[in-house]
SEMI-870798 format. One line per 4 residues: number of its first residue (from 1); for each residue x, y, z of C-alpha. Coordinates in Angstrom, 1 decimal, padded with zeros to 4 digits. Layout:
<sites>
NUM	X,Y,Z; ...
</sites>
This chain:
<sites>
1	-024.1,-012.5,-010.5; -022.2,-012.0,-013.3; -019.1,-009.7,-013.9; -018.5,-006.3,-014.6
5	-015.5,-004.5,-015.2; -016.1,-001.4,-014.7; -014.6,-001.2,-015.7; -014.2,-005.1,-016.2
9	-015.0,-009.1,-015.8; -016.5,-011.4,-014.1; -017.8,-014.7,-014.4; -021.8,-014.9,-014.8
13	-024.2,-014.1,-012.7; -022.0,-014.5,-009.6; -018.4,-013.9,-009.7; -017.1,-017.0,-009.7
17	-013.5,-017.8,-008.5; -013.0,-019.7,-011.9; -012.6,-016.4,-013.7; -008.9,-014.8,-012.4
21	-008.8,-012.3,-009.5; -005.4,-011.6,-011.9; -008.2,-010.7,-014.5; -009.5,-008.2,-012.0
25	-012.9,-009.3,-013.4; -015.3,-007.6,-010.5; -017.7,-009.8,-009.0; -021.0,-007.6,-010.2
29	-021.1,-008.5,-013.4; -022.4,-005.7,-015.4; -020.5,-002.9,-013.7; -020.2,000.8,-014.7
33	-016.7,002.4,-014.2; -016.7,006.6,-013.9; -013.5,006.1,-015.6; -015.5,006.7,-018.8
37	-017.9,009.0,-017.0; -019.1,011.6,-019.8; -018.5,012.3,-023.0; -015.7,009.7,-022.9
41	-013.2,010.2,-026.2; -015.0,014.1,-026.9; -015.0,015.6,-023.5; -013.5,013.1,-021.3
45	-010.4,012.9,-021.7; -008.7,016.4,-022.2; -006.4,018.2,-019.7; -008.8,021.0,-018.7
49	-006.7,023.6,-017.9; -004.8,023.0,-021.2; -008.1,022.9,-023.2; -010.2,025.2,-021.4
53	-009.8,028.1,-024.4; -010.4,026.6,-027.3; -014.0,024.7,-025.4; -014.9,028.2,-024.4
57	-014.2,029.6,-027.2; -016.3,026.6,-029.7; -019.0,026.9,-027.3; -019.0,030.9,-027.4
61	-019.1,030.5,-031.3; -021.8,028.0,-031.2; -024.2,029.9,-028.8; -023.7,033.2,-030.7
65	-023.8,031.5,-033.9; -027.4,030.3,-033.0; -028.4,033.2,-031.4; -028.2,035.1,-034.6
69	-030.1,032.5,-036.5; -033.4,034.0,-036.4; -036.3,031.5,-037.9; -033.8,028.5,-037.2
73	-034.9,025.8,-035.1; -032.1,025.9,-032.8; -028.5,024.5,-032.9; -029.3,021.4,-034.9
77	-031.3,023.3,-037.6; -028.2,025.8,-038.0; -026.0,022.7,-038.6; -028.2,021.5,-041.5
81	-029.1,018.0,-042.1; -026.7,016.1,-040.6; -027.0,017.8,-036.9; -024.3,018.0,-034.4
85	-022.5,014.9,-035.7; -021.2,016.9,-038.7; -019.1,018.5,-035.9; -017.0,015.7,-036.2
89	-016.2,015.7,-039.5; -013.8,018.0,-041.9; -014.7,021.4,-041.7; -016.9,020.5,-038.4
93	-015.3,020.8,-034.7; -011.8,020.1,-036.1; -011.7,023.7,-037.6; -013.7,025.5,-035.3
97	-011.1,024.9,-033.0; -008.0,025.7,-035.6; -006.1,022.5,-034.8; -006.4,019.0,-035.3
101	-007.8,016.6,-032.9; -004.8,016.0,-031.0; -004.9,019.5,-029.9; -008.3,018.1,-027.5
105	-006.0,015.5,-026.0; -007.1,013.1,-028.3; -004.5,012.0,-029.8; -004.7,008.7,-028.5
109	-007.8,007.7,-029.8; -008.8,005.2,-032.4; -010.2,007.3,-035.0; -013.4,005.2,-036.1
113	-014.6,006.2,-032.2; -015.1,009.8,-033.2; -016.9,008.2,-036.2; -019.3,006.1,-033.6
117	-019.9,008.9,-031.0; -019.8,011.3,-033.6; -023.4,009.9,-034.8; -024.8,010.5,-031.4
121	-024.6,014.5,-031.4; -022.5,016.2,-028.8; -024.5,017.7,-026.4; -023.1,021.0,-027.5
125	-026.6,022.4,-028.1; -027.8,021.8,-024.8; -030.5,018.7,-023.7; -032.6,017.5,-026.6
129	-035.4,017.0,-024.3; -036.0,013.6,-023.7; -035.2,013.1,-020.5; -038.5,015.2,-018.5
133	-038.1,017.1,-015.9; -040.2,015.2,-013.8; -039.7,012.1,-011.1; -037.6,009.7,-011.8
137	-039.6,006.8,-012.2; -040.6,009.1,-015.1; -037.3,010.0,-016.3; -035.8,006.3,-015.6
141	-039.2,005.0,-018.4; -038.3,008.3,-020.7; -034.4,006.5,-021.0; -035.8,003.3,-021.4
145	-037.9,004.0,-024.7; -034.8,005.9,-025.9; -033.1,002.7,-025.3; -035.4,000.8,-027.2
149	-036.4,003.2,-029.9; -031.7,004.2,-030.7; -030.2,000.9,-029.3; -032.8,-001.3,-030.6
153	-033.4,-003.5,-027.3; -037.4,-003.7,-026.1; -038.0,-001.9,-022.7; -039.2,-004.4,-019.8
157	-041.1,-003.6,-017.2; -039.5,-006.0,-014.5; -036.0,-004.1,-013.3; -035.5,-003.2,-010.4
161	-034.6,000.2,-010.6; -032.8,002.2,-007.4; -030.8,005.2,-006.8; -028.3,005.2,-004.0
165	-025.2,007.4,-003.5; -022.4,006.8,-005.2; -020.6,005.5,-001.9; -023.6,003.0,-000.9
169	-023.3,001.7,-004.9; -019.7,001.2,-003.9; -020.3,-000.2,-000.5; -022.3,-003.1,-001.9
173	-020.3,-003.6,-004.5; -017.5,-004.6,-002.8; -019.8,-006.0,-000.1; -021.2,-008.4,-003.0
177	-017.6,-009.1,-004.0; -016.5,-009.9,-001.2; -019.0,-012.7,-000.6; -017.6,-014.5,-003.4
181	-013.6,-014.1,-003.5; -011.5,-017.2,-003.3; -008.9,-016.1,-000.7; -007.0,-019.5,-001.6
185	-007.4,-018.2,-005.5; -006.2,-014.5,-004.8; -003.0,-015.6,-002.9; -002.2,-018.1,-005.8
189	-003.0,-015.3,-008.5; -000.8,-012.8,-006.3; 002.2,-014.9,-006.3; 001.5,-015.4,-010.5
193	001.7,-011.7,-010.6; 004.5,-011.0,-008.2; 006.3,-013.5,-010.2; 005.8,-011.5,-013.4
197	006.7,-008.0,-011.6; 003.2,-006.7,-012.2; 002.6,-006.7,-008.0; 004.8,-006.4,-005.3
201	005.4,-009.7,-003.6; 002.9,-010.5,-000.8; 000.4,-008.1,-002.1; -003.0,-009.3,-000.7
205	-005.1,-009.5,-004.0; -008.5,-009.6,-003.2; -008.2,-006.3,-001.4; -006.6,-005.0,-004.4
209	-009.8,-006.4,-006.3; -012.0,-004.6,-003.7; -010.4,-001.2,-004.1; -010.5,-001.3,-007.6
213	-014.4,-001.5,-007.0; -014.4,001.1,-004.8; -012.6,003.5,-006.9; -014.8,002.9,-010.4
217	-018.0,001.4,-009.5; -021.0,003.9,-010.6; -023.3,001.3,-011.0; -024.2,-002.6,-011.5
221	-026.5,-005.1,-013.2; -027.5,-007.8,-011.5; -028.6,-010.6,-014.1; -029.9,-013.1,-011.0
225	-032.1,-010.5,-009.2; -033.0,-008.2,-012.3; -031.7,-005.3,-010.3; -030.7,-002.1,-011.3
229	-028.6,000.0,-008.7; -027.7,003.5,-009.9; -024.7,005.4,-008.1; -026.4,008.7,-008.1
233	-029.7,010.3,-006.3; -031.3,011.8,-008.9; -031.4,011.7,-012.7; -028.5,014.3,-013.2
237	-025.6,013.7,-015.9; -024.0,010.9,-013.8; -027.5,009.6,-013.1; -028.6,009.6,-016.8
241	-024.5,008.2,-017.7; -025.5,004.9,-015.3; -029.1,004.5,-015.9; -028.7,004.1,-020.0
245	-025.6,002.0,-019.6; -027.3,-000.1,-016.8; -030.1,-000.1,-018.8; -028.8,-001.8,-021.9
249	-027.7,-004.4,-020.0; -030.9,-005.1,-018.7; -032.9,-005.0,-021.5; -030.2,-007.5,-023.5
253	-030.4,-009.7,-021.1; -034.5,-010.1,-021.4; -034.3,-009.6,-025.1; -031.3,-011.6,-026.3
257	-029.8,-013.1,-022.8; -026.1,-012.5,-021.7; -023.7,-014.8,-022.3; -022.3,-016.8,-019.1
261	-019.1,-016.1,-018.4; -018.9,-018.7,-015.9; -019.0,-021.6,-018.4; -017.1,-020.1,-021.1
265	-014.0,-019.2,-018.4; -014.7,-023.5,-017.2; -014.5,-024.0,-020.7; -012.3,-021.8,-022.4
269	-010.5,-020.2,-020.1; -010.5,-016.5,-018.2; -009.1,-015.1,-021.8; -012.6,-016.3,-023.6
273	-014.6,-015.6,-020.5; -013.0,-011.8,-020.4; -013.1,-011.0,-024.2; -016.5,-012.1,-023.8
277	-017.2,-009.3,-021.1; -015.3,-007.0,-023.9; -018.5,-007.6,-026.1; -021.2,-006.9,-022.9
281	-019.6,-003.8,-021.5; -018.6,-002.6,-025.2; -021.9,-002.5,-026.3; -023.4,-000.3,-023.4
285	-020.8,001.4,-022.8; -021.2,002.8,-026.9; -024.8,003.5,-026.4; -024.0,005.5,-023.1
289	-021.9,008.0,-024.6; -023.8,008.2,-027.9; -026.7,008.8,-025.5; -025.1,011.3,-023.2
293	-023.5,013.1,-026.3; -027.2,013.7,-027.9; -029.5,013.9,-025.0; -027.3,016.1,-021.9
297	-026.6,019.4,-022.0; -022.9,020.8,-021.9; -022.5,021.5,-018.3; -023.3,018.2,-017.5
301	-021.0,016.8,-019.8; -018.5,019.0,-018.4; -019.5,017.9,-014.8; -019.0,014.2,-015.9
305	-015.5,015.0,-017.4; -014.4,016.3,-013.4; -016.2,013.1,-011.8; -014.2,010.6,-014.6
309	-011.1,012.8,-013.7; -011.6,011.9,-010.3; -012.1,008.5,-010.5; -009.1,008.1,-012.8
313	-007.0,009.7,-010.0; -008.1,006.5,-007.8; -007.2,004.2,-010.4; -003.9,005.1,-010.4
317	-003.1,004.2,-007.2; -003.8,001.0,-007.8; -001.1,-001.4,-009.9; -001.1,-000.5,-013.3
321	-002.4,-004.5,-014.3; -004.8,-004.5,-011.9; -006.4,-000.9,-013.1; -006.4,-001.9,-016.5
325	-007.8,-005.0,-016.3; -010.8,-003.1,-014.5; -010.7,-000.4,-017.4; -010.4,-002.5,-020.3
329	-013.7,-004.0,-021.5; -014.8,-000.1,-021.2; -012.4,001.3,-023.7; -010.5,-001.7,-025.7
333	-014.2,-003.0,-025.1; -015.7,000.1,-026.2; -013.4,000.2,-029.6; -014.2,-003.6,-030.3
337	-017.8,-002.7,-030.0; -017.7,000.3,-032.1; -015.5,-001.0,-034.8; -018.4,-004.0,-035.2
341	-021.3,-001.0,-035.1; -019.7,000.7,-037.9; -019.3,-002.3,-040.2; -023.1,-003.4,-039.2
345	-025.2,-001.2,-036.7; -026.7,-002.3,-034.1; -028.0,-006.0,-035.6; -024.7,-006.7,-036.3
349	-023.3,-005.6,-032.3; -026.6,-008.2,-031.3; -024.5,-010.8,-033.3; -021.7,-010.6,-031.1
353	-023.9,-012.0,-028.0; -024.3,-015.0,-030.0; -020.8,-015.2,-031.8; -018.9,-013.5,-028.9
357	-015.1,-012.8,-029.1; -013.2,-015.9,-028.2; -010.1,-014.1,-027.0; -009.2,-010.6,-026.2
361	-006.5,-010.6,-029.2; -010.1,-010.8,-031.3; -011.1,-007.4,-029.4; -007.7,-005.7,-029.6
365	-007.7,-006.4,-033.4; -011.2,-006.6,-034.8; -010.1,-008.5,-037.9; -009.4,-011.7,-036.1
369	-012.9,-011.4,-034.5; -014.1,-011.4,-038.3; -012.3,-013.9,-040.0; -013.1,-015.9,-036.9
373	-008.7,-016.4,-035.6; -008.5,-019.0,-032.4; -006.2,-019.0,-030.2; -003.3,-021.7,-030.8
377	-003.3,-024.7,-028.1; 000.5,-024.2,-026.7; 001.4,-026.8,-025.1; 001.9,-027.8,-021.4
381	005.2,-027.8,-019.5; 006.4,-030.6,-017.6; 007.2,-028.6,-014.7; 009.4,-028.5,-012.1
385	008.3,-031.8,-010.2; 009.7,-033.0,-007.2; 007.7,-031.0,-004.2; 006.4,-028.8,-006.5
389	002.6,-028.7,-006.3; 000.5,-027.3,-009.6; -001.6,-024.4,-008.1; -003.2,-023.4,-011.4
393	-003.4,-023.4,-015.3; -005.1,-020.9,-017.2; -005.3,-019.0,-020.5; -003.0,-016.5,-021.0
397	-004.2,-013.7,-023.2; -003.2,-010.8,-025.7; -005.2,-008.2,-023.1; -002.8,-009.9,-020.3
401	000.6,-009.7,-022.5; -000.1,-005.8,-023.6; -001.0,-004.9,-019.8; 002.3,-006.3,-018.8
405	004.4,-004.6,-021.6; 002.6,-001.5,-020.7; 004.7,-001.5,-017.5; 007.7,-003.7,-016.6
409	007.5,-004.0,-013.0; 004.5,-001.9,-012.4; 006.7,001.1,-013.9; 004.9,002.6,-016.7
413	008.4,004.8,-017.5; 009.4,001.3,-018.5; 007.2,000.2,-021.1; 008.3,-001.4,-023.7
417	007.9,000.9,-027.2; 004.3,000.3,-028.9; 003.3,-002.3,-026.6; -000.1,-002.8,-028.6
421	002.1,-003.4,-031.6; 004.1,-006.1,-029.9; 001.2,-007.9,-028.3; 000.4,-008.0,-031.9
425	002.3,-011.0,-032.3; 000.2,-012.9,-029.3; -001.3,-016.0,-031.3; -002.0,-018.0,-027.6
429	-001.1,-018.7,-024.1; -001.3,-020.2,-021.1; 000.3,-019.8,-017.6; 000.6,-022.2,-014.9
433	001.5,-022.0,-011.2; 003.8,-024.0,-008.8; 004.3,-023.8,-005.1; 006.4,-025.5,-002.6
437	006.0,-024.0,000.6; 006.5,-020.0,-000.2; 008.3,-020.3,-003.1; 006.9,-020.2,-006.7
441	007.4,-021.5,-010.1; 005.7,-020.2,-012.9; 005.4,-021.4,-017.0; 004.5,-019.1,-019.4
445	004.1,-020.7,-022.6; 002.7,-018.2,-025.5; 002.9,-018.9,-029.5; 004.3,-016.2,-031.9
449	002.0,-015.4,-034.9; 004.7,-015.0,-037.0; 003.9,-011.4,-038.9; 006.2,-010.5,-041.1
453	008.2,-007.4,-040.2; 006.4,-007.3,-036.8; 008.9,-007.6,-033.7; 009.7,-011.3,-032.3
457	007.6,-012.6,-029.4; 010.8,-013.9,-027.8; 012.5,-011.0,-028.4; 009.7,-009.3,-026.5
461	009.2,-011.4,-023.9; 013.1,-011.0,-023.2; 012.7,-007.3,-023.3; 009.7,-007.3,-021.1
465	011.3,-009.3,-018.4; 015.2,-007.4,-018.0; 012.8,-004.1,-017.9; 010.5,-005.5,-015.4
469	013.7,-006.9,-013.3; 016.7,-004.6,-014.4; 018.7,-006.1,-011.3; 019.0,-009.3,-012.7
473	022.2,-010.1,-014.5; 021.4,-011.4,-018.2; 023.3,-014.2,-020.2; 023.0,-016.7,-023.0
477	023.7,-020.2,-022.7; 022.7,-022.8,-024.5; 020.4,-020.8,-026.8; 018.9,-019.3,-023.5
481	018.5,-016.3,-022.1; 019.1,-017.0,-018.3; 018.5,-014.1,-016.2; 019.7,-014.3,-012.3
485	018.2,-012.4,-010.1; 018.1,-011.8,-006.0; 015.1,-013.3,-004.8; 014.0,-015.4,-008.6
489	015.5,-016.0,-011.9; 014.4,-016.5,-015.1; 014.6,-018.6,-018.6; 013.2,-017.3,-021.7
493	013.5,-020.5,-024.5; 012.4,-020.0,-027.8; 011.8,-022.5,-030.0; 009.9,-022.2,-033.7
497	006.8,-020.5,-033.2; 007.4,-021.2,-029.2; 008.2,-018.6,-026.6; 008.2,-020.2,-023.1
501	009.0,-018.3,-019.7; 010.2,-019.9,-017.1; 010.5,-018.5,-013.3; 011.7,-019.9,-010.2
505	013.5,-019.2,-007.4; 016.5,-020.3,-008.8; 017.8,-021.1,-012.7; 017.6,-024.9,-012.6
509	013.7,-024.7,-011.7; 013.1,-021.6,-013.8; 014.6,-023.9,-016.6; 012.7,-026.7,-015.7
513	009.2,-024.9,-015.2; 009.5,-025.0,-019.1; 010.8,-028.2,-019.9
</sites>
């Protein structure tokens, strides 16, 4: 079965070890993570107590405006042509509320989003409708022909469509997963992340990997089976959230077919094989909230907002590169998606089943998806030889870079200043692994794309890795930064467009992990 990433990745239609327990890629491949439960960039993500007045407020406005609107057709009418998505525009929701948009919480999000949700309504005026009160073999064929008549994508007629709670969709989620974890591949990908301060040392991986399913599953896709398994029993807000994201999987995979994972992460790498995810999960995870926005009413917006609140809380006890690799194809994903909808509709977000993004700098930064950017081939360290047994080689991507600048160490007070910015300069990588015994080596090797006035990868790198290991003592030699640490130490060499990492348990291997 193929990946998720509910938020996040997996290889195809089974998650296969090939793709990176590092890459937190969940084993169901076409997951839905609550983290973006409801109306994700409108509703979701605002402090409630903080913003409860001014919602109120809009929403009093709104209901007594319409009230008075006798021989109006209702909310939509009052708003004139455009409907609720001139809310979103100047002179819409923006000064209804007196303040800009940051004043919602939002002022961390990429602007063209409110331009993508912002053409699916906002659920202000209450349900549209669409979904019948009726069973829900009803309601689940009423979401379907939306599907088909606003995404584009035929309605089948052979899913398998069930409603569970939201703790059995979890239970067999990490049941599933379970069945198909490496535990040879997670202890190798735990030591490549202890190395790199984004785990503790000895952390047991796959567990991590099953947690993270158990705190954002809502519901999965199963490509192999055609099944549909929906974390809520019956169609309320959550229900409806899952069923139209679920859905679009679905009816892509029978109308244009999902791309496998597993052979583009043999291929390519786990970089290609998670950007490509990026494309799946962006693409329902748009027409979810552009269908929850226009077809649920307010209170069931409002009752997503609390369950994504909830599941955000569980996230964060997870490590912070764990949880965003689970979260990522669902917003960066999401923003990729969106940015590709605007410039084309929905043909052009078909398009990118076929030409998927080859790396997850293309989803970070649209514009390299467009004119097409690969990643550069770095080259292959030598290693540390003697005993030293290769465990694994893989890609090495932009997604991987910004989650570990995001926080040093696991320490999010400790990122590095506009991390997205600095992973900017990501133009490839790869990683490889060495053991001997219980000690590890590890190479990173990444090229520097070289924009002008943008901060140096091996300046950044060097940053990254006293913040991520402030104990260890720092020095240059030799054109080197050697950093000595306790239990490892560390070489940063930077050569040309070259920015290699080397870490070992001592200097002389960390030097030659790169050589």
């Amino acid at each position: 079965m193929t990946d998720p990433t509910p938020p996040p990745p997996p290889p195809p239609p089974s998650g296969s070890p090939r793709t990176a327990v590092w890459q937190v890629a969940t084993a169901l491949a076409l997951a839905v993570g609550l983290v973006l439960a409801g109306v994700t960039y409108i509703v979701m993500d605002r402090r409630v107590d903080d913003a409860r007045a001014e919602r109120d407020a809009a929403r009093d406005e709104l209901a007594a405006a319409e009230e008075s609107s006798s021989g109006l057709g209702g909310l939509e009418d009052l708003l004139g042509e455009g409907g609720l998505g001139d809310l979103l525009g100047e002179g819409g929701l923006e000064d209804l509320l007196g303040g800009d948009l940051g004043d919602l919480g939002l002022g961390d999000v990429d602007p063209i989003l409110l331009q993508c949700l912002g053409s699916g309504g906002m659920g202000l005026g209450g349900g549209d409708g669409s979904i019948p009160d009726a069973d829900v073999e009803t309601q689940v064929a009423a979401i379907a022909q939306l599907v088909e008549e606003e995404r584009g994508l035929p309605a089948g007629d052979d899913v398998d469509i069930e409603f569970v709670s939201l703790d059995e969709v979890q239970r067999r989620a990490v049941e599933l997963t379970q069945e198909e974890l490496d535990p040879e591949r997670a202890a190798v990908d735990s030591r490549l992340l202890a190395a790199l301060g984004a785990v503790e040392p000895g952390t047991d991986l796959a567990q991590a990997h099953l947690d993270a399913l158990d705190a954002g599953v809502g519901g999965f896709y199963d490509p192999e089976t055609r099944q549909l398994v929906i974390g809520s029993e019956e169609m309320d807000g959550l229900g409806a959230l899952i069923t139209a994201h679920e859905l679009v999987h679905a009816q892509a995979d029978a109308a244009i077919g999902l791309p496998d994972q597993e052979a583009i992460a043999t291929e390519s790498g786990s970089d290609a094989a998670y950007a490509a995810l990026n494309a799946i999960e962006g693409d329902a995870s748009l027409y979810s909230q552009q269908f929850v926005g226009q077809h649920l009413p307010l209170d069931q917006l409002l009752a997503l907002q609390e369950t994504s609140g909830q599941t955000t809380a569980d996230l964060d006890e997870l490590p912070h590169f764990i949880a965003r690799q689970l979260e990522f194809p669902y917003v960066e994903g999401l923003t990729f998606t969106c940015d590709v909808f605007l410039d084309g509709g929905w043909e052009a977000v078909d398009a990118t089943y076929a030409t998927l993004p080859a790396t997850t700098a293309q989803v970070l930064f649209p514009d390299r998806y467009r004119a097409g950017e690969a990643a550069v081939d770095v080259r292959d360290p030598a290693g540390p030889g003697g005993d030293w047994q290769q465990l694994r080689m893989d890609t090495f991507g932009a997604a991987d870079l910004l989650f570990l600048l995001e926080a040093p160490g696991d320490d999010e007070s400790a990122a590095l200043s506009d991390p997205k910015d600095l992973a900017a300069a990501w133009a490839g990588g790869e990683v490889t692994v060495w053991g001997d015994g219980d000690a590890t080596a590890l190479a990173l090797v990444l090229a520097d794309r070289g924009d002008d006035g943008g901060t140096p990868l091996c300046d950044t790198v060097t940053d990254f890795y006293a913040a991520a290991f402030p104990d260890a003592q720092a020095a240059e030699e030799g054109g080197r930064t050697v950093f000595t640490g306790t239990d490892q130490s560390a070489v940063v060499s930077c050569s040309g467009s070259e920015v290699a990492l080397g870490i070992g348990p001592d200097a002389a291997t960390a030097s030659a992990a790169v050589s």
